[in-house]
C-alpha positions as a Markdown table, in Angstrom:
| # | Residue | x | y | z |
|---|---|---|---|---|
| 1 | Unk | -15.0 | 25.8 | 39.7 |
| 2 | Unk | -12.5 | 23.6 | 37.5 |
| 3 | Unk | -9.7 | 23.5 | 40.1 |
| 4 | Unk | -7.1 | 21.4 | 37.8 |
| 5 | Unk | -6.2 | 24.8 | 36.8 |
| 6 | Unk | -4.7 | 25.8 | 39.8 |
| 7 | Unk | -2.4 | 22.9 | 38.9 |
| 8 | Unk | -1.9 | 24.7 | 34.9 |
| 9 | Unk | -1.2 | 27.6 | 36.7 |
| 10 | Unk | 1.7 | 25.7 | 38.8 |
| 11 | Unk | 3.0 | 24.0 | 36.1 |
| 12 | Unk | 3.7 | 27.1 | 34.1 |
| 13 | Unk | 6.3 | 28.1 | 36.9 |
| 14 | Unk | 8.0 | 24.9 | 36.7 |
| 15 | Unk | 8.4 | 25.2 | 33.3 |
| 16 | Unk | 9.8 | 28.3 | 33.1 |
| 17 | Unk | 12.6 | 26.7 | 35.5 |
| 18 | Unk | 10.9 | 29.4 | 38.5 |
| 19 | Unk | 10.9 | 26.6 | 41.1 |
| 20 | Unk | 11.0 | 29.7 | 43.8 |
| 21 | Unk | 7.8 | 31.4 | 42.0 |
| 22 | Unk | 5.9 | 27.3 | 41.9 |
| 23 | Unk | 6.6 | 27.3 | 45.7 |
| 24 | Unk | 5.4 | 30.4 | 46.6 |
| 25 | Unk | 2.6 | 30.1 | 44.0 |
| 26 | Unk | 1.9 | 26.7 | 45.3 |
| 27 | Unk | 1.6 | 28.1 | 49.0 |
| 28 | Unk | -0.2 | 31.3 | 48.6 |
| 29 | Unk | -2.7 | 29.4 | 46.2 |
| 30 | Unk | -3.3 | 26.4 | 49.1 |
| 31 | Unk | -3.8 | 28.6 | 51.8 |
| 32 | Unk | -6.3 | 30.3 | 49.8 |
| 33 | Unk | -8.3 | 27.5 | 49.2 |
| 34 | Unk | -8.1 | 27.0 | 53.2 |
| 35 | Unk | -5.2 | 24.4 | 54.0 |
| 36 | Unk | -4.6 | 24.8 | 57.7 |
| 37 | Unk | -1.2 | 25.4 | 58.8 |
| 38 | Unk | -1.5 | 22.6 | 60.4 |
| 39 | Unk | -1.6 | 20.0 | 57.1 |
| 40 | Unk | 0.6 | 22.6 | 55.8 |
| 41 | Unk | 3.6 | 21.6 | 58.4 |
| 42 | Unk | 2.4 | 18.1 | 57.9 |
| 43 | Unk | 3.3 | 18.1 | 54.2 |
| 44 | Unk | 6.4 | 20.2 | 55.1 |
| 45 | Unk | 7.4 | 17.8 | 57.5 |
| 46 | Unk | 7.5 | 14.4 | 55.6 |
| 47 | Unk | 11.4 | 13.8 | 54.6 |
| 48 | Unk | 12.0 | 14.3 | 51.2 |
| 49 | Unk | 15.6 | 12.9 | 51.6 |
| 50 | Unk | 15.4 | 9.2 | 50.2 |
| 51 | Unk | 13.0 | 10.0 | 47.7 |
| 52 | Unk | 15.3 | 13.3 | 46.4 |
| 53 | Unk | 19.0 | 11.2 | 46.7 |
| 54 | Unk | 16.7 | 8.1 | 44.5 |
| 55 | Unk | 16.2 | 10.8 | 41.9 |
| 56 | Unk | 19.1 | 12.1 | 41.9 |
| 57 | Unk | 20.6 | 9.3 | 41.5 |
| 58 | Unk | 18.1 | 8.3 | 38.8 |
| 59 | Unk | 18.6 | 11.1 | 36.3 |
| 60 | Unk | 22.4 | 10.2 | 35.5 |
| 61 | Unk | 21.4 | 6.5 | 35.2 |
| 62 | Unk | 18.7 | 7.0 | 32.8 |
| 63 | Unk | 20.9 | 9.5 | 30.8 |
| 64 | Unk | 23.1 | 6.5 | 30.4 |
| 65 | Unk | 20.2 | 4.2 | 29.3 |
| 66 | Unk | 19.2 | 6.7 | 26.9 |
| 67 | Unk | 21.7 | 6.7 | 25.6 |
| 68 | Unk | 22.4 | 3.5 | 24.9 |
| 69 | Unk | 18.7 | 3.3 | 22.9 |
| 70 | Unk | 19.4 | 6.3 | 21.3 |
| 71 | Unk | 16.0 | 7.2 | 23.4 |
| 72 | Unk | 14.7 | 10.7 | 23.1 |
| 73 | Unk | 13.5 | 11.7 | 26.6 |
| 74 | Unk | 13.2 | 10.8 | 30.0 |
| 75 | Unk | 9.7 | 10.8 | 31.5 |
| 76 | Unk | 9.1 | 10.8 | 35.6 |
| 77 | Unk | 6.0 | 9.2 | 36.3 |
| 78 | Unk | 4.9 | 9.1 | 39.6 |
| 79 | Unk | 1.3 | 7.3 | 40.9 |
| 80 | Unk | -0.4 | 9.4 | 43.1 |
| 81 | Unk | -3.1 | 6.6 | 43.7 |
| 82 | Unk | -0.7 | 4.0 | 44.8 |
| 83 | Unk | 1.7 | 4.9 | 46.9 |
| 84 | Unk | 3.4 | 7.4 | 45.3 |
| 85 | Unk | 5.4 | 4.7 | 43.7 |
| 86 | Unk | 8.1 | 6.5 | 40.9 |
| 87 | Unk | 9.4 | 5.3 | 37.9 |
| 88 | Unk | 12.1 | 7.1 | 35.3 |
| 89 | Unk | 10.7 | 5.8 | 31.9 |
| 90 | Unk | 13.3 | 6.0 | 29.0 |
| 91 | Unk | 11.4 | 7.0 | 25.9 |
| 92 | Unk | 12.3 | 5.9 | 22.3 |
| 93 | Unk | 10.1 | 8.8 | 20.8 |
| 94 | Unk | 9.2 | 12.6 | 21.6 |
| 95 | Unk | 6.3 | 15.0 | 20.1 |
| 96 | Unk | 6.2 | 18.7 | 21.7 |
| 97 | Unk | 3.5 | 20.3 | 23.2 |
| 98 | Unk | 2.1 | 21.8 | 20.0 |
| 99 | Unk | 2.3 | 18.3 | 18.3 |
| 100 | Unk | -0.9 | 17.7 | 20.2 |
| 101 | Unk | 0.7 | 13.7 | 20.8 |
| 102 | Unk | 1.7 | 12.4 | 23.8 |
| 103 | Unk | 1.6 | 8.8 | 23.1 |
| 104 | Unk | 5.5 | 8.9 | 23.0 |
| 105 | Unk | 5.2 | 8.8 | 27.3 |
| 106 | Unk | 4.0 | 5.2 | 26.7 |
| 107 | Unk | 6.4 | 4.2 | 24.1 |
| 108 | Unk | 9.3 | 3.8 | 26.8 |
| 109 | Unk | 12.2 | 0.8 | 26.2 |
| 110 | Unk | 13.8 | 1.2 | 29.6 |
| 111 | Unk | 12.3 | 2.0 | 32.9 |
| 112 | Unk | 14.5 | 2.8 | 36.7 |
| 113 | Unk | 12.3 | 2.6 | 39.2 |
| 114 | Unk | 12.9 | 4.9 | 42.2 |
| 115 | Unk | 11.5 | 4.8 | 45.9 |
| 116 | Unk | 7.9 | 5.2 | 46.3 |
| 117 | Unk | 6.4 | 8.2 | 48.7 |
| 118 | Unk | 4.4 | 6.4 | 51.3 |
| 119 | Unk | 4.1 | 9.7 | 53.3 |
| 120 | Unk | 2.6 | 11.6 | 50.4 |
| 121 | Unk | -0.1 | 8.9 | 49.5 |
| 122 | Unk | -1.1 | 8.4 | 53.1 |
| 123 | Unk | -1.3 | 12.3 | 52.9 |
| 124 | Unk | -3.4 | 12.2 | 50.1 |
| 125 | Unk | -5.5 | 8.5 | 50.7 |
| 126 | Unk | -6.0 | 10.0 | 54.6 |
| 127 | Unk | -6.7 | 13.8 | 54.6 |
| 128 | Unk | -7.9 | 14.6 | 50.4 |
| 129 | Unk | -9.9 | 10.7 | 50.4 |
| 130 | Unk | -8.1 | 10.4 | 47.4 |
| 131 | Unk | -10.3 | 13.0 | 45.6 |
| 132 | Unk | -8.7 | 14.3 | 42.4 |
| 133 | Unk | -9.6 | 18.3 | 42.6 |
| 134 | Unk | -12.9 | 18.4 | 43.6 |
| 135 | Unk | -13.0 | 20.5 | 46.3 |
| 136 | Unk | -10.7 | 23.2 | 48.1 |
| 137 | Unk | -9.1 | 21.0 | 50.5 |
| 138 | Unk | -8.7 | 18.4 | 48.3 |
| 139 | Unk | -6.9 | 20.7 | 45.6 |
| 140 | Unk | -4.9 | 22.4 | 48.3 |
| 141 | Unk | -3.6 | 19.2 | 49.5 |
| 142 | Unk | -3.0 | 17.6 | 46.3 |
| 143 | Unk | -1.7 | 20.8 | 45.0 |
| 144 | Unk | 1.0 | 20.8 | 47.7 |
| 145 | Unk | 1.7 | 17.2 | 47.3 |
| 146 | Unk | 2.3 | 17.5 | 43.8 |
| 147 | Unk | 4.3 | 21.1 | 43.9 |
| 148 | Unk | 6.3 | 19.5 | 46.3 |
| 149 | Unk | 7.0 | 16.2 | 43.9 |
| 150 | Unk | 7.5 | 18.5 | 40.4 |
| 151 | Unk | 9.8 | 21.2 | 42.1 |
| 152 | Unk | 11.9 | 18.5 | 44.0 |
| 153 | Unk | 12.3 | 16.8 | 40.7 |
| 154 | Unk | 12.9 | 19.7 | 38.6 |
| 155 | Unk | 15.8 | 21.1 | 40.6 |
| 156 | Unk | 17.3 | 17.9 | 40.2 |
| 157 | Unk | 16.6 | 17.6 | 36.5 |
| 158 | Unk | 17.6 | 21.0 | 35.9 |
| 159 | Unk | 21.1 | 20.0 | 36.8 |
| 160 | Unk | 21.4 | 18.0 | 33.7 |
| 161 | Unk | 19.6 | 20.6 | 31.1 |
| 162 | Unk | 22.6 | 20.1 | 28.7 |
| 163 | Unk | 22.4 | 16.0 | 28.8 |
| 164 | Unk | 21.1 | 15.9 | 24.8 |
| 165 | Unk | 17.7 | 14.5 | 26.1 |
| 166 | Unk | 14.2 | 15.8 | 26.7 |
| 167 | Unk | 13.5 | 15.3 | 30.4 |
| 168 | Unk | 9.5 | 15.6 | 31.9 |
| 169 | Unk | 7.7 | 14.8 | 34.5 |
| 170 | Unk | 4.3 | 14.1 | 35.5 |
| 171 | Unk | 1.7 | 12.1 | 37.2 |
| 172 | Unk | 0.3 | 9.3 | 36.8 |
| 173 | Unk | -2.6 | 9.7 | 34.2 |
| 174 | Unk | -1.4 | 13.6 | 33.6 |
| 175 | Unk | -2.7 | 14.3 | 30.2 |
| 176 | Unk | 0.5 | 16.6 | 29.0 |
| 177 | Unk | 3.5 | 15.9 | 30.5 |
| 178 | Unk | 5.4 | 18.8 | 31.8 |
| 179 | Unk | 8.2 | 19.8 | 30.3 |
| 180 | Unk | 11.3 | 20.5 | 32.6 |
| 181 | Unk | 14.2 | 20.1 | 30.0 |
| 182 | Unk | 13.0 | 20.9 | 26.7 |
């Protein structure tokens, strides 16, 4: 079974700006591939609050800096495999999906580093063993993990979908960047 496409099949809720539909596809989808309620209410339970008021106060930041190097977009990069640790990358260039290039993620002339998510990568180190969808458990958990990262930043990104700059967001190593503000 190639489980990274549960994570496809996320992503095309997030960009679509249906953060509602990615939960509740994110949920349904884990609990089919057997997460327990109780990791579930472990995930739930980790505070999202300093990581969410970092990004939020992130975005606006990097809109400045982009501005400034007449950047094109704004890429969130966060490092599932240590420590969740999360950077706002300020990118000089930008291709579209259909341009089949996504070297402009690495082309970045200004970076804001936000807080890292220890929670989340003990979560993921601890109960997946750092597996990157190989199994069910491991793809529910990472799954979750990673819904729980996009749609936190999304709704924050979304707030600023008239700044003039392409924002994205994706993990560490993610071959195609999703597109939030596009």
């Amino acid at each position: 079974m190639d489980y990274y496409n549960y994570f496809l099949d996320l992503e095309k809720f997030i960009i679509d700006g249906d953060l509602k539909g990615a939960e509740d596809f994110a949920v349904k989808t884990c609990k089919s591939l057997g997460l327990s309620d109780k990791m579930l209410k472990m995930i739930n339970n980790v505070n999202l609050g300093n990581y969410e008021k970092s990004i939020e106060k992130a975005i606006p930041e990097a809109i400045e800096v982009a501005k400034e190097f007449d950047a094109k977009a704004i890429y969130f990069d966060y490092d599932i495999d240590n420590d969740w640790d999360s950077y706002l990358f300020i990118c000089s260039d930008y291709n579209s999906v259909e341009d089949d290039n996504e070297d402009w993620s690495t082309k970045w002339v200004a970076s804001i580093n936000t807080v890292s998510l220890y929670e989340y990568a003990d979560i993921f180190l601890k109960e997946a063993k750092q597996n990157f969808f190989e199994s069910n458990e491991d793809t529910a958990i990472l799954l979750m993990l990673i819904a729980k990262t996009n749609i936190l930043f999304a709704r924050a990104a979304l707030k600023y979908k008239d700044c003039g700059f392409k924002i994205c967001i994706g993990y560490h190593d993610q071959d195609i960047a999703t597109r939030i503000v596009d």
